[in-house]
N, CA, C and O atoms as CSV, one atom per row, in Angstrom:
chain,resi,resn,atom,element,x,y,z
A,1,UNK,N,N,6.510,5.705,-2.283
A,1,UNK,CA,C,6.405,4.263,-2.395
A,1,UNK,C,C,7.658,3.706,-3.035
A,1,UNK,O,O,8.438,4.304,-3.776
A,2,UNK,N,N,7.696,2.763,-2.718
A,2,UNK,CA,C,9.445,1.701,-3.386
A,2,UNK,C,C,8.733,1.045,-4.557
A,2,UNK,O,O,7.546,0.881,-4.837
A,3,UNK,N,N,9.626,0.799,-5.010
A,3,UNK,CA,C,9.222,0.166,-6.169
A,3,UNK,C,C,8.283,-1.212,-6.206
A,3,UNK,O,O,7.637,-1.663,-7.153
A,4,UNK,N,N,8.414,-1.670,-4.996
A,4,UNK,CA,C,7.337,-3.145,-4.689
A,4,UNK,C,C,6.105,-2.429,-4.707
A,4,UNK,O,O,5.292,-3.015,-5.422
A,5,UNK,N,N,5.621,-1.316,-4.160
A,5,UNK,CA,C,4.063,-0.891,-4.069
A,5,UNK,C,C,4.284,-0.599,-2.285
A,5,UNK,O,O,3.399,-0.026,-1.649
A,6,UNK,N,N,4.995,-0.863,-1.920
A,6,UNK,CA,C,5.188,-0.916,-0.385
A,6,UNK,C,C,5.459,0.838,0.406
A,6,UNK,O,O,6.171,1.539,-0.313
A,7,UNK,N,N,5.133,1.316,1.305
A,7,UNK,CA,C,4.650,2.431,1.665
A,7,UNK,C,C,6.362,2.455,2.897
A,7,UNK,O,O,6.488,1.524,3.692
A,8,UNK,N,N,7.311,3.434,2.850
A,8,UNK,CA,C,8.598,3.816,3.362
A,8,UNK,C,C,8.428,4.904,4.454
A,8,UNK,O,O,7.294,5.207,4.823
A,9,UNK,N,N,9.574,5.523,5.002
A,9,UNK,CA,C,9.385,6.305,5.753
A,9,UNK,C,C,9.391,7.396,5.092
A,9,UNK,O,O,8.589,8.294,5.347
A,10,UNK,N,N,10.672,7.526,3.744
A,10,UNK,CA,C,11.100,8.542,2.894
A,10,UNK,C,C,9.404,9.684,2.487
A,10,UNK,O,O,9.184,10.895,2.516
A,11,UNK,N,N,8.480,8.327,2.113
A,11,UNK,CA,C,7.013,8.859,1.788
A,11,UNK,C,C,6.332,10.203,2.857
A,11,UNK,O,O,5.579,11.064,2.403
A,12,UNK,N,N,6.768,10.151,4.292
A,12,UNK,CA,C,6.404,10.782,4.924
A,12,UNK,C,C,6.838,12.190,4.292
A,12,UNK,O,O,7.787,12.452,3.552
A,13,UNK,N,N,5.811,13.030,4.838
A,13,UNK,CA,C,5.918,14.576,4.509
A,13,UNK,C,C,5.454,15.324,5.356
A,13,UNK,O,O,5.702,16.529,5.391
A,14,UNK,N,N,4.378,14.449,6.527
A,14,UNK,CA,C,4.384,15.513,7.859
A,14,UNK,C,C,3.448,14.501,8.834
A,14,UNK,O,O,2.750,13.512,8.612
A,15,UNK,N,N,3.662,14.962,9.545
A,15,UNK,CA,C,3.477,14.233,10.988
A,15,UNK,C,C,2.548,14.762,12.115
A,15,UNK,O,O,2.942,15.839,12.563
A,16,UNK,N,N,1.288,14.225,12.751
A,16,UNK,CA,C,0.978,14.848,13.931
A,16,UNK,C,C,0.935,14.130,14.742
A,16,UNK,O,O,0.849,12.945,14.421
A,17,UNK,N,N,0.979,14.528,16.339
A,17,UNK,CA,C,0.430,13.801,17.647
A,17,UNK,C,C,-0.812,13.933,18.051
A,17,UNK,O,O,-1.312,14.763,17.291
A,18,UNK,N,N,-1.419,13.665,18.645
A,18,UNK,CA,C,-2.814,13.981,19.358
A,18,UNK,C,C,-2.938,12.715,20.265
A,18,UNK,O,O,-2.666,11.541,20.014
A,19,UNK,N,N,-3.446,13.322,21.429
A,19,UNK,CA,C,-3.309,13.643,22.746
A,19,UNK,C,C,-4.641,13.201,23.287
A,19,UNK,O,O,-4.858,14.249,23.895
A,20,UNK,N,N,-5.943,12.304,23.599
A,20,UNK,CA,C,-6.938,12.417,24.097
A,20,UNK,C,C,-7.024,11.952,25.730
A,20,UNK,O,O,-6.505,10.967,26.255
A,21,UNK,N,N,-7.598,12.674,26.149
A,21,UNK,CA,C,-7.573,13.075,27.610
A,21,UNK,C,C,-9.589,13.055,28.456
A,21,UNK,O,O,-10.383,13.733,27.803
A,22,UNK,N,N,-9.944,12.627,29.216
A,22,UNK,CA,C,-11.016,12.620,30.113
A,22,UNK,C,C,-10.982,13.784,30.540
A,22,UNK,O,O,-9.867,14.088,30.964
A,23,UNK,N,N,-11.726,14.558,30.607
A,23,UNK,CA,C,-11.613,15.819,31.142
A,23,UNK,C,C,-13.027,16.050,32.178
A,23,UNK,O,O,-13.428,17.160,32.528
A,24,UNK,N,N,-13.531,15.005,32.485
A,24,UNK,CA,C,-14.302,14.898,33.372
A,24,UNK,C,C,-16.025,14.619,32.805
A,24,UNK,O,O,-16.173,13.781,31.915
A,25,UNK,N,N,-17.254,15.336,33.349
A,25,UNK,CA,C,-18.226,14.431,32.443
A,25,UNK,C,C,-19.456,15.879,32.860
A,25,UNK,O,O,-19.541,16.836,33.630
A,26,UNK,N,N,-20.255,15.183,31.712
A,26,UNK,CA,C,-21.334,16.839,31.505
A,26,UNK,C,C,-22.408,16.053,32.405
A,26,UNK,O,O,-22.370,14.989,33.023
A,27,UNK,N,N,-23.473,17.132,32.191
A,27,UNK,CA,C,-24.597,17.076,33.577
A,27,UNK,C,C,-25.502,15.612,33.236
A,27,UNK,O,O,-26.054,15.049,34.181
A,28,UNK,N,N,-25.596,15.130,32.052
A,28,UNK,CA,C,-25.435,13.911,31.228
A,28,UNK,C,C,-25.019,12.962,31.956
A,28,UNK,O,O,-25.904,12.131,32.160
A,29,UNK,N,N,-24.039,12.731,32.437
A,29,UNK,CA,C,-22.486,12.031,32.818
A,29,UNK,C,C,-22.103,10.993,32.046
A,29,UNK,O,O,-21.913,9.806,32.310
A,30,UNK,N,N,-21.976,11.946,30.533
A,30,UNK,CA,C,-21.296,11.351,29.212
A,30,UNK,C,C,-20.079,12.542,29.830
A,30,UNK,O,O,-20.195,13.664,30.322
A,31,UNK,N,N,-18.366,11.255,29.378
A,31,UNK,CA,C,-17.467,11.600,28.805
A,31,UNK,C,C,-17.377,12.787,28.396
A,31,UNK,O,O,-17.853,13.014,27.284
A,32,UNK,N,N,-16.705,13.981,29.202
A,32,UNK,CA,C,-16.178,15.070,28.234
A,32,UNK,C,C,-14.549,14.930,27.337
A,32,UNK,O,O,-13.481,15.136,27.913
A,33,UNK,N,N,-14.602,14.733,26.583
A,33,UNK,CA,C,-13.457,14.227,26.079
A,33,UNK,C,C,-12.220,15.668,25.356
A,33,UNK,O,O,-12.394,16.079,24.208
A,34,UNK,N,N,-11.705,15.922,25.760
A,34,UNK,CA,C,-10.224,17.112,25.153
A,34,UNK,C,C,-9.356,16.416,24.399
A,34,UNK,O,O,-9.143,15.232,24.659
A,35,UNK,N,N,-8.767,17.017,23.416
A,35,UNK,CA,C,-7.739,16.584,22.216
A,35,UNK,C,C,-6.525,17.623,22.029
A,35,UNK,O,O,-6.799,18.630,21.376
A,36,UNK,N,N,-5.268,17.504,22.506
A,36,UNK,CA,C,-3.961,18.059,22.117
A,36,UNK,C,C,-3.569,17.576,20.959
A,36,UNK,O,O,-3.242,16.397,21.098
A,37,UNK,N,N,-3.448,17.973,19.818
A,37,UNK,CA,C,-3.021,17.935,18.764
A,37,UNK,C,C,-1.293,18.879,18.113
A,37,UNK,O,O,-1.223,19.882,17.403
A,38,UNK,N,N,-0.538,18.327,18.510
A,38,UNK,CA,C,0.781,18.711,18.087
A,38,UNK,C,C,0.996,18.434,16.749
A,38,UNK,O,O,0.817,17.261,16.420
A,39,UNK,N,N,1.505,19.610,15.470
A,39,UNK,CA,C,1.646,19.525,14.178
A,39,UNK,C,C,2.883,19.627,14.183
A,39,UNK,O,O,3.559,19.971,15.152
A,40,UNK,N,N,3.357,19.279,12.891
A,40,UNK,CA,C,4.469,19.597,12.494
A,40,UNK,C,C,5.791,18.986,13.360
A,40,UNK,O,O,6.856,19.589,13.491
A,41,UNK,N,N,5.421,17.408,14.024
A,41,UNK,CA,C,6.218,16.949,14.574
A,41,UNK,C,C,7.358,15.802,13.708
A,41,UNK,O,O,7.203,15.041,12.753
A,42,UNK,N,N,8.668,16.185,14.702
A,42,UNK,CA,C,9.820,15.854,13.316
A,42,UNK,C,C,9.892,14.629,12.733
A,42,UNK,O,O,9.847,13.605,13.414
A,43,UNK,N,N,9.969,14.619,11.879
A,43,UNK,CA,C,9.793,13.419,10.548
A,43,UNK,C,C,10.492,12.264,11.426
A,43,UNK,O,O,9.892,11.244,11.766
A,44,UNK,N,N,11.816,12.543,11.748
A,44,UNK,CA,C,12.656,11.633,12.453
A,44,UNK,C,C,12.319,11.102,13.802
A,44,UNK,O,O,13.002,10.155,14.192
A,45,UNK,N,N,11.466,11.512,14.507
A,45,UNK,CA,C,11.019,11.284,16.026
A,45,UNK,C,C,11.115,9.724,16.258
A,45,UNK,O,O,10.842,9.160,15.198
A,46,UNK,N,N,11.336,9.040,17.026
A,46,UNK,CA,C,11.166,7.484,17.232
A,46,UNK,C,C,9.980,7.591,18.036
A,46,UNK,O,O,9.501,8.636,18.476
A,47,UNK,N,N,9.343,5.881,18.261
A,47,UNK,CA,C,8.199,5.802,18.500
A,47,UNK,C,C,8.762,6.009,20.319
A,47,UNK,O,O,7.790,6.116,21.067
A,48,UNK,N,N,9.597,6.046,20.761
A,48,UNK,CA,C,9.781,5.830,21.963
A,48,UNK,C,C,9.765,7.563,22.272
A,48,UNK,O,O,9.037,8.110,23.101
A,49,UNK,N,N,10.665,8.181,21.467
A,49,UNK,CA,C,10.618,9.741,21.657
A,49,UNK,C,C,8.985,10.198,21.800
A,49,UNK,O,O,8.496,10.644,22.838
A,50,UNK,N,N,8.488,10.053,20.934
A,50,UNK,CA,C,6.705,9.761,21.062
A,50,UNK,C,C,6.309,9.717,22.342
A,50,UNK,O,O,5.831,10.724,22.863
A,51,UNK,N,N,6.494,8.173,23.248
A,51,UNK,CA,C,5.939,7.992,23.858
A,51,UNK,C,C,6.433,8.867,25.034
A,51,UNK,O,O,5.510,9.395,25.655
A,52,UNK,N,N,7.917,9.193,25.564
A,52,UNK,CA,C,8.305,9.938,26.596
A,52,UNK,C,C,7.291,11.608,26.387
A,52,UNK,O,O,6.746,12.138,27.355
A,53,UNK,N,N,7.257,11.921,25.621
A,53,UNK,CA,C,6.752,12.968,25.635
A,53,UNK,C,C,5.258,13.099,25.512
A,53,UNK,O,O,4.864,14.218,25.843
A,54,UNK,N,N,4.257,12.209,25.101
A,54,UNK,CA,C,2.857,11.574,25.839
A,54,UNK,C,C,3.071,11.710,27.028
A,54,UNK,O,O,2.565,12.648,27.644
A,55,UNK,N,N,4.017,10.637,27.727
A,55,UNK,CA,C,3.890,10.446,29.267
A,55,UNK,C,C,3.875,11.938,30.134
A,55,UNK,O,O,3.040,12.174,31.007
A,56,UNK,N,N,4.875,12.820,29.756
A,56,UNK,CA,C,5.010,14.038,30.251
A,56,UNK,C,C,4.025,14.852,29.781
A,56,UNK,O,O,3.597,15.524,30.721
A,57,UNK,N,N,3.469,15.101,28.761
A,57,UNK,CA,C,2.331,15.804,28.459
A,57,UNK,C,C,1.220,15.522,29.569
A,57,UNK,O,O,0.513,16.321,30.184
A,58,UNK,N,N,1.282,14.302,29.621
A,58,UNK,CA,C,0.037,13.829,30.190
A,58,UNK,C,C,0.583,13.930,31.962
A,58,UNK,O,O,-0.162,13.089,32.466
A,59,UNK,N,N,1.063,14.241,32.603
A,59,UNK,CA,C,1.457,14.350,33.844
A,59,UNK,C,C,1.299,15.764,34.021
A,59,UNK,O,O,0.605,16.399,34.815
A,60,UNK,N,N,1.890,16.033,33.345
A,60,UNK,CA,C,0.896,18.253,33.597
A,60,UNK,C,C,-0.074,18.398,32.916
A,60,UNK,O,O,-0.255,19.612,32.827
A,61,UNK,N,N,-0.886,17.820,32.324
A,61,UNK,CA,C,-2.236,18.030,32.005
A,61,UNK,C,C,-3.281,17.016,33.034
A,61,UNK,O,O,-3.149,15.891,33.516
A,62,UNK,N,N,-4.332,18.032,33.072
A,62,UNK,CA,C,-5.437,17.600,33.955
A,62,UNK,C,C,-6.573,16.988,33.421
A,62,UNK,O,O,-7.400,17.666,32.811
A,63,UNK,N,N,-6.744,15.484,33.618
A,63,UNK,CA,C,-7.711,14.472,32.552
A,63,UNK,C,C,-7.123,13.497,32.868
A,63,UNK,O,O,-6.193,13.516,33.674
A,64,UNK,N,N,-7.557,12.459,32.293
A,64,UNK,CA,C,-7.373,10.981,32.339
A,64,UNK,C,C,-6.677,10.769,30.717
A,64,UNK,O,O,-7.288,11.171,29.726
A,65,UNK,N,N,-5.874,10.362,30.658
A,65,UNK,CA,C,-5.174,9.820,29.582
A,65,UNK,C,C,-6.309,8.719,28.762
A,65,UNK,O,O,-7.106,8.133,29.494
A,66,UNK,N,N,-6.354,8.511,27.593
A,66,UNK,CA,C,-7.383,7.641,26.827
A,66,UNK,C,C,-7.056,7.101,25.952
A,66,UNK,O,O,-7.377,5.922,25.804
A,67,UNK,N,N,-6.086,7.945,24.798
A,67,UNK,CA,C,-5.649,7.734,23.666
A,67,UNK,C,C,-4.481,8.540,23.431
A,67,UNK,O,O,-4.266,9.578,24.056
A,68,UNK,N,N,-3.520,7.954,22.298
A,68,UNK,CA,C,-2.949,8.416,22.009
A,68,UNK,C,C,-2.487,8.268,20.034
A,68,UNK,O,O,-2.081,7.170,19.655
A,69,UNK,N,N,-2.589,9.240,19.159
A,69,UNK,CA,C,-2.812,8.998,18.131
A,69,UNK,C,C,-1.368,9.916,17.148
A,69,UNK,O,O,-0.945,11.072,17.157
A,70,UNK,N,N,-1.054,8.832,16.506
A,70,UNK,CA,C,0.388,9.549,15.688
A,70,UNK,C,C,-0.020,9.718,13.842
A,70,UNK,O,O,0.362,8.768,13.160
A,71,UNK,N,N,-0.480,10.439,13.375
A,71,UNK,CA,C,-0.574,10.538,11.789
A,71,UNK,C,C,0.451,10.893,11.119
A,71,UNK,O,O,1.002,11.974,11.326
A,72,UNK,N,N,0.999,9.748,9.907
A,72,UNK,CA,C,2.168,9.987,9.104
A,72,UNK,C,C,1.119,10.438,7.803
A,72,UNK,O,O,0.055,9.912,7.475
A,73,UNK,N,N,1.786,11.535,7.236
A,73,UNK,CA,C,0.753,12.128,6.125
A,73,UNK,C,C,1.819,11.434,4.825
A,73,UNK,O,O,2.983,11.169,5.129
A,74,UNK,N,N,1.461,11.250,3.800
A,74,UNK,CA,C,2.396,10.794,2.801
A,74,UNK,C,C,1.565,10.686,1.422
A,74,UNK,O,O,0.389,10.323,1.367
A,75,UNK,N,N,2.543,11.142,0.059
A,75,UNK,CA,C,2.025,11.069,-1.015
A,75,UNK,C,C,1.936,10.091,-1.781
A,75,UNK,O,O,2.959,9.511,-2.144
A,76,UNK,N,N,0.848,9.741,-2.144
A,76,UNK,CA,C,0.770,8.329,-2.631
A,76,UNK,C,C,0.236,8.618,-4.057
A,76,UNK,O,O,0.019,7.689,-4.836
């Protein structure tokens, strides 16, 4: 945190992606829903680097794209 109380990038200490995908539907025909979860992605990544590599994830994976979720972990 900066000295205002305000939350920085510096704060970051680790990072994940995750990935949610349709993966088709149970005998139900509720939503089967799959989650790619990438750790340890680099502190520095831009949100655009992010998104090119969603898009390509999601073009060789088999599902419907749904979500896409970025967690900055940080000590507060």
């Amino acid at each position: 945190m900066n000295g205002s109380g305000e939350l920085n990038m510096q704060d970051i200490y680790d990072r994940k992606l995750s990935i949610y995908l349709i993966d088709g539907q149970d005998e139900d025909g509720k939503d089967i829903t799959k989650t790619k979860t990438f750790s340890n992605v680099r502190l520095d990544t831009t949100d655009e680097e992010l998104s090119n590599f969603r898009d390509k994830y999601v073009e060789l994976a088999s599902g419907t794209h749904i979500k896409t979720l970025v967690a900055d972990y940080r000590m507060v």
